[in-house]
N, C-alpha and C positions, 0 to 999 in steps of 0.2 A: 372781456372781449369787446362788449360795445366800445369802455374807453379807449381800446386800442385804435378802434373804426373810427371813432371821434379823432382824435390825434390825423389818424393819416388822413383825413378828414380836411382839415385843415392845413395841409400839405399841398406844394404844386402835384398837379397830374404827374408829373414824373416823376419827383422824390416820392412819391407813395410807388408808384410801380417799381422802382428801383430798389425798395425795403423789402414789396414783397416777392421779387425777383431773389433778390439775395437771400431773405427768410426762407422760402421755399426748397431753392438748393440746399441750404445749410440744414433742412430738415428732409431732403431725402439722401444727403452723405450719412448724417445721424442714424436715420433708420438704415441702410446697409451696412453702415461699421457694426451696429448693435445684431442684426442679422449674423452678418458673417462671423463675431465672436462669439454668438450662441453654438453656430453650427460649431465652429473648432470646438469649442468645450465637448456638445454633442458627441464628436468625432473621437475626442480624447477620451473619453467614457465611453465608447463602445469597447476601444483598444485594452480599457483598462479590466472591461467586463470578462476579454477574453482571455485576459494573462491570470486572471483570477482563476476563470474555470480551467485552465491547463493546469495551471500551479496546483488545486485541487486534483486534479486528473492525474498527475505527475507523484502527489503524493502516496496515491492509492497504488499505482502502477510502481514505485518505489517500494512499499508494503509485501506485494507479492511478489516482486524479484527477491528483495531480502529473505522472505518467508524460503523460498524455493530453493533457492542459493543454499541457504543454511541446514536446510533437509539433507541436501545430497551431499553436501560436508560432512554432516553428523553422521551418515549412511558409511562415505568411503572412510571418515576418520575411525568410525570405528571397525572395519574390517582394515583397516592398517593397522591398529591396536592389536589385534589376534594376529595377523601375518607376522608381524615385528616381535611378539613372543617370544625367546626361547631365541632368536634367529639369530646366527653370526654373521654367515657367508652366503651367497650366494645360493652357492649347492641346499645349503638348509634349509632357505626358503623356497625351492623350486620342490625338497621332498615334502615341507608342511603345506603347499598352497598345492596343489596337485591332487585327483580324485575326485569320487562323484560324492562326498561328504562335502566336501568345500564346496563342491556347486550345489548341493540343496542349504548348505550356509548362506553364503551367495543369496539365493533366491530369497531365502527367510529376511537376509536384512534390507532388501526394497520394499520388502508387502509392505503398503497401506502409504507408498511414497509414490504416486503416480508419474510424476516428474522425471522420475531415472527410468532410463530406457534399460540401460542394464549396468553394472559394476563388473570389471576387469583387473585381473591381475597380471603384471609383465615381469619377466626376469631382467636382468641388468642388459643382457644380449636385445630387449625389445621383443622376444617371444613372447606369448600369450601362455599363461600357465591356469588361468580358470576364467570361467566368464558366468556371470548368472542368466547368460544370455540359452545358453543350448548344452547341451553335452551329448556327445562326447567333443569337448574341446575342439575347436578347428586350428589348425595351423597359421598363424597368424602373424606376422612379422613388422613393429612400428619405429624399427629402427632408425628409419629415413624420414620421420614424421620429426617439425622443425622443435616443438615441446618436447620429444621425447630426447632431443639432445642437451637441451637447457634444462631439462630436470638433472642431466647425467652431470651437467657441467658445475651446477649452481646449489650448492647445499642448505641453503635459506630460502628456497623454493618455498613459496604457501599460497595456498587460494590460487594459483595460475588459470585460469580459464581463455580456454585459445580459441583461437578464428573457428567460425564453420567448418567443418571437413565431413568430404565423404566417408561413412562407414564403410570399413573394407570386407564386414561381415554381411551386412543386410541394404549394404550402398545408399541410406538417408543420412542426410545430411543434419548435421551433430556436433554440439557443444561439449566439449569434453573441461570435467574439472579434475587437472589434474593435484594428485597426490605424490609424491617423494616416501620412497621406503627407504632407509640410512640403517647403517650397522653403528653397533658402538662408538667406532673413530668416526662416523659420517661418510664414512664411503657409501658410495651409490649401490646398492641393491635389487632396485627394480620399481614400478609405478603402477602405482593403483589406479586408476581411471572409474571417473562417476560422470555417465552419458545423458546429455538432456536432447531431446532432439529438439529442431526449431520447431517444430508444429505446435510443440506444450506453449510455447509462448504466444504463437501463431495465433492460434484457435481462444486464447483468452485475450486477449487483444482484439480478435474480432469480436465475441460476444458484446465488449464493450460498446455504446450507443454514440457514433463519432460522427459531429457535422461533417459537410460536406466541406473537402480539401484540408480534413484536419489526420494526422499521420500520429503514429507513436513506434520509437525507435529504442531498439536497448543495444548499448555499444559499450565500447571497453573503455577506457581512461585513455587512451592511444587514439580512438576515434574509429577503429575498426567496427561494422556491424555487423550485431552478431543475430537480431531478430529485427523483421519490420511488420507493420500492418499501415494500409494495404501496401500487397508485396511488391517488392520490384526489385532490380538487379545491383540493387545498393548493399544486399548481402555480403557479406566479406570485405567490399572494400571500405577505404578508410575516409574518413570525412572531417567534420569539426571536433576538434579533443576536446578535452574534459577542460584543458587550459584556457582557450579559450572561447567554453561558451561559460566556464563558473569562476574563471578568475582564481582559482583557489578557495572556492567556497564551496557550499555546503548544496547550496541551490540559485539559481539565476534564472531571470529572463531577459531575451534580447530579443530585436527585430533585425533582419537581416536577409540580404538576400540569400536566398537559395543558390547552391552551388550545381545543384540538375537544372534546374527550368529558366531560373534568374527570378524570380518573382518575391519578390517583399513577404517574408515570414516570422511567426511569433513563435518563440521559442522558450517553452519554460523545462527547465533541464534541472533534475535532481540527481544527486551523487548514493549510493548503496556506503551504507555506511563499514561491514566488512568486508567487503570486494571491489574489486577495482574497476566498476561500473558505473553508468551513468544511464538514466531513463530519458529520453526527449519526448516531451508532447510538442506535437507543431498546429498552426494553423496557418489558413492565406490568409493576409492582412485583404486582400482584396476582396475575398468571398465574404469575412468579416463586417467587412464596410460594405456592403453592396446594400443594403436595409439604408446606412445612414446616406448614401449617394441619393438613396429616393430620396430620403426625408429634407435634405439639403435642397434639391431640385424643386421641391414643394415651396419651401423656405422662399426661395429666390422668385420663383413665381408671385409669390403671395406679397415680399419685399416690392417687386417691378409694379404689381398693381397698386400697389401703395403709392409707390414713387408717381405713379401715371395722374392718381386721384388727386395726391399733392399738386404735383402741374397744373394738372387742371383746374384745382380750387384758383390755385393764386391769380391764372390768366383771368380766370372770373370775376375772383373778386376787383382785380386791377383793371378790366374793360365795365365792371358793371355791379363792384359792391352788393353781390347776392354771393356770400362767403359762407353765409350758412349752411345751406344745402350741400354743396360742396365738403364743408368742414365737417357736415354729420355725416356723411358718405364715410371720408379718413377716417371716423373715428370711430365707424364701423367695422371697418378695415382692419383699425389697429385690435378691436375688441376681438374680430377673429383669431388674428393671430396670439394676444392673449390666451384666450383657450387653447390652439395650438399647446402654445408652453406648455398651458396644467395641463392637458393630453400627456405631455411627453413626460412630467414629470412623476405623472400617475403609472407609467410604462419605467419609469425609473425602480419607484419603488415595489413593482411586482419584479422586477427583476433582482433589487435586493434581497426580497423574500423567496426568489427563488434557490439565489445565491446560499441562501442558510438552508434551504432544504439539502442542497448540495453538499455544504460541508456536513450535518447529518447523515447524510448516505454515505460520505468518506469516513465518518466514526462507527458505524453501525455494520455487522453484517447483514447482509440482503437475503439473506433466506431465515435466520432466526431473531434477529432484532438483536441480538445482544451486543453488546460494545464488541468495535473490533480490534486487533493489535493494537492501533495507533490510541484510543479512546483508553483501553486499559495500561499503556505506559503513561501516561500521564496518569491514571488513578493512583496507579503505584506509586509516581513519584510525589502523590498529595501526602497517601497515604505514610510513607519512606516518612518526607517532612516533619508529619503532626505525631509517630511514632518517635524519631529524634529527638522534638523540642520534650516531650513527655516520658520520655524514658518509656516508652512499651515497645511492642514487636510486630513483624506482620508477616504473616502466612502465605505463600502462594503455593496452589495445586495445580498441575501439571495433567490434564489426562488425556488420554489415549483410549479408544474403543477397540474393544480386539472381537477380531472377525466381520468387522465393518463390511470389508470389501469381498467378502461374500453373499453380505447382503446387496450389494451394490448391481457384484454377477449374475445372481440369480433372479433376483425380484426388480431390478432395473434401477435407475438412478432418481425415478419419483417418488420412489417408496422410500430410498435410503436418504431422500432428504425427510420426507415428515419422516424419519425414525429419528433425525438427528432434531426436527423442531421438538418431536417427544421427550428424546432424550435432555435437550439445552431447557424445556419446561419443568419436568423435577429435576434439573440442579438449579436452578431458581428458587425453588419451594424447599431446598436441604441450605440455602443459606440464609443473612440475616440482608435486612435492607440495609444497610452501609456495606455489605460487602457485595461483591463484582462476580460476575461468571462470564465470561468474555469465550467466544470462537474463535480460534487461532485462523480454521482453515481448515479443508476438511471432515477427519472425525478426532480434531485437536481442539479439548477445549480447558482455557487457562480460570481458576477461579480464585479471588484476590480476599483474605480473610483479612480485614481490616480492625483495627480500632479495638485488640485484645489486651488485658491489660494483667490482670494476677491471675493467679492458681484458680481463687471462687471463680472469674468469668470464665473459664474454660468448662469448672465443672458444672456451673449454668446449661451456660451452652449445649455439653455435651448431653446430659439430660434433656434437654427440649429437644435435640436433633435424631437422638436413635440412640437405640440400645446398645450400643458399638463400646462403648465403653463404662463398667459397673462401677468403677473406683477410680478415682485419682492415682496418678504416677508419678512421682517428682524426683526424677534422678537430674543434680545440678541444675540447667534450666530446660529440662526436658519437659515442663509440663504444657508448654507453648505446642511442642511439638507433637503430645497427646490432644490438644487442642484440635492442631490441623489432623492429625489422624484420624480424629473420633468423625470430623467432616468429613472427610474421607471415606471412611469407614462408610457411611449416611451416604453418600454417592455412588459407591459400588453395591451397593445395597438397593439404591434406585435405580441403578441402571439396568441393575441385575431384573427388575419385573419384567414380566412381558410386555410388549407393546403391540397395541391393536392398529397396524396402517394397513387401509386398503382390504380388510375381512384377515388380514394376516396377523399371526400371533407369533411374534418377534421376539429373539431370547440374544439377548446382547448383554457383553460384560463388556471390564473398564480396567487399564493398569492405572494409577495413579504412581507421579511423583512430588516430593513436598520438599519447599524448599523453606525459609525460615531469614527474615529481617534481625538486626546483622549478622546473625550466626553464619549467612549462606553466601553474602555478599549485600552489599552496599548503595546497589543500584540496581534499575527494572532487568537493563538488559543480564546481570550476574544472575540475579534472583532465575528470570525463567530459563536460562540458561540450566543452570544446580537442577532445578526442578526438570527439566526433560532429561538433564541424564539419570537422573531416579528414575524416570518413566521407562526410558529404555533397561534401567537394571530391573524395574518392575515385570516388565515384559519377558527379559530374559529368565525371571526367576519362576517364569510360569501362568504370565497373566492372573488379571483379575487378582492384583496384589498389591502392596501398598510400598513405596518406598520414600523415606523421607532423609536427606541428607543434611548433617548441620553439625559442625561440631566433632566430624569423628561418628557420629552417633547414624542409624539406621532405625528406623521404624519397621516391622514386619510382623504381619497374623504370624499365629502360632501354627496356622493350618490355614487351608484355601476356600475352607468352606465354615470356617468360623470368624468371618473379618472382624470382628468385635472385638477382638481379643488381641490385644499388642505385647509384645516384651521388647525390649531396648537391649540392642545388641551392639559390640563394640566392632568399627570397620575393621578388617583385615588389608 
């Protein structure tokens, strides 16, 4: 610096002023270009902060549409299953679906599904011929409803889920999934209906913890909606398709104006993988930025003072060569806004680490800690992997708690969670550390027996876990499947103690179903697919019983109260 002084020093009075005329400007364009590309970057990173946590948000709300969706499929597919029996015509299904047998049927197959409002059956006329909903049956006519002609019409009908509609029974407003009943040729026969109302969507959507001017939307592939939170009169009608907010993909984000208000919005949109659904998280790009508009504002200020300091040094130094004082002012100046920086960069990375807690809480169930859906299909799929390259096998158990939801009524919903934190703690303690026990959801919990390899490791195993099973069994490759049984077996056996929540002494059982790598299928979603319909044949064959499918083959106690004990039966 002195040389520089020296130099202009020896300069006329005005070639020196005119240097530091022009140095001066040229160092407060500098400091505002460098300004203003902090702030954009800034800006770009708040945007990017929020597409992340929607995309997060989107996947979880993606999770339990899927989850729910898929309940009330497996609910109406299988009371289509039993109507379609035996059935040819018309008349035959109107004399088997009819009675107050069918409606305590009916009722039996929603317990422990909260989601279904109720299950109905229709004749091909569009009569109501049973409802789980009331009996004795009301007179009920959906002949004129716009699904129930596109079922009549369209014989590759599947998964159809239609607009809102009022119930003409109890007048809430209601998602119907429908079902197609066919005779042998595929002629139309009548429809089975699985009712969700919007409130089931409603009210978990609210629970969810959502900035302010951020929305979540579940709509059809067509752009109809079918739920919002918070609510408004965008119900039913039709908005952005599936076309163009994913392109044909899987999941997107875009910004875009709003088609209600017009205001600039962030929209991360994921696709339901088997229905023809889409989730929207949204937020305001404005509300978003409203944090970085301070900090920008700060920015500029702190820039203008700089720029001021700058002036002023140069006029100084060029009327009176005291540049110094002046120059440690600036470069005071500059050192604040330095710190600035690291401030914002330290506010960066707590919001990284927030970021990961985030996606933690999207793998993890929030009332028992254990891996959720999404966390357990990827174990699967490691697990799938390293069973493949090694030629071994992998296990998944299916279970289901029977009589849950009387503990639910009676003792409230704070006690039937710690019974469900009790329960998800000894089946932790009935498996090994490489293997998974995951919470579906509800009193659904999937457990993932990983990394088995011969006959001795099963009968290891089975010895260290319970007395469930005394001998080895090896019919063809059944012994994998005495493997998962014998845990099994050690699961209904722990679930079976009582449980102390609350001064209360809790007696809860479990159906288990067991599905079996590659015997069952090939992939996560096959695997727990096999295994929940074992669960439901479990259930049907009496609770607190074991069913494992693989092969042809069935796993089941000898007796209901000796689950230790298995024989291998061949399916019918």
């Amino acid at each position: 610096m002195a040389k520089r002084l020296k130099i202009a020093g020896s300069k006329p009075p005005h070639d020196s002023q005119r240097v530091i005329f022009i140095g001066t400007a040229a160092l407060i364009l500098l400091l505002f270009a460098t300004v203003a590309a902090f702030a954009m970057n800034l800006r770009q990173r708040e945007l990017r902060d929020q597409e992340r946590q929607l995309t997060t948000l989107g996947k979880v709300l993606v999770e339990q549409a899927e989850r729910s969706f898929q309940s009330v499929n497996l609910v109406i597919s299988s009371v289509a299953e039993t109507a379609a029996a035996g059935v040819t015509d018309d008349a035959s299904l109107t004399q088997k679906m009819i009675g107050h047998e069918v409606y305590l049927l009916l009722r039996a197959k929603i317990e422990g599904t909260p989601q279904i409002d109720a299950v109905t059956v229709f004749d091909r006329q569009g009569k109501m011929l049973n409802s789980s909903r009331t009996w004795p049956t009301p007179e009920i006519d959906i002949s004129d409803r716009a699904f129930f002609r596109l079922a009549k019409a369209d014989r590759n009908l599947k998964n159809y889920i239609t607009e809102p509609l009022q119930n003409r029974d109890t007048g809430a407003w209601t998602i119907y999934l429908v079902h197609r009943i066919s005779g042998e040729g595929g002629e139309f026969l009548g429809l089975i209906l699985g009712a969700i109302q919007m409130q089931y969507f409603e009210d978990f959507y609210r629970a969810i913890s959502l900035g302010e001017g951020d929305s979540i939307a579940l709509r059809r592939e067509d752009g109809v909606t079918l739920a919002r939170f918070p609510q408004s009169d965008e119900i039913g009608k039709m908005h952005s398709d599936a076309e163009h907010l994913l392109g044909g993909g899987v999941s997107s984000t875009v910004r875009e104006a709003s088609l209600i208000d017009g205001t600039m919005r962030i929209k991360a949109t994921h696709r339901l993988s088997d229905f023809h659904l889409i989730v929207v998280a949204s937020g305001s790009e404005q509300i978003v930025l409203a944090g970085w508009r301070a900090m920008a504002f700060l920015l500029a200020m702190g820039a203008l003072g700089c720029a001021i300091a700058i002036t002023l040094a140069g006029f100084m130094l060029a009327r009176h060569w005291k540049e110094q004082a002046q120059l440690l002012r600036a470069h005071e100046d500059l050192r604040r806004l330095t710190d600035q920086t690291g401030a914002m960069a330290t506010a960066a990375r707590v919001a990284e680490a927030t970021a990961f807690q985030m996606v933690y809480a999207a793998e993890h169930d929030v009332l028992t800690g254990l891996p959720n859906r999404l966390l357990l299909n990827d174990r699967i799929g490691q697990a799938i992997a390293f069973a493949r390259r090694h030629k071994r096998r992998v296990a998944l158990l299916f279970l289901d708690l029977d009589g849950f939801k009387h503990v639910n009524d009676s003792l409230g919903h704070m006690v039937g969670d710690k019974l469900l934190q009790s329960v998800a703690s000894r089946l932790v303690s009935c498996v090994r550390g490489s293997d998974t026990v995951s919470r579906q959801g509800g009193d659904e919990f999937v457990v993932l027996l990983a990394q088995v390899e011969e006959l001795e490791d099963a009968a290891v195993t089975a010895s260290r876990i319970a007395h469930a099973v005394t001998g080895l069994h090896s019919i063809e490759h059944g012994e994998l499947h005495v493997h998962a049984a014998t845990a099994a077996g050690l699961m209904l056996d722990a679930v079976a103690e009582p449980h102390s929540v609350e001064r209360h002494q809790l007696y809860v059982t479990a159906s288990i179903g067991v599905s079996v790598f590659p015997d069952d299928g090939a992939d996560a979603e096959t695997l727990i697919k096999n295994a929940d319909t074992a669960m439901y044949q479990a259930k049907e064959g009496g609770r607190r019983d074991i069913r494992c499918s693989c092969r042809g083959l069935l796993v089941m106690p000898q007796s209901r109260h000796a689950v230790g004990r298995f024989r291998l039966m061949r399916r019918v």
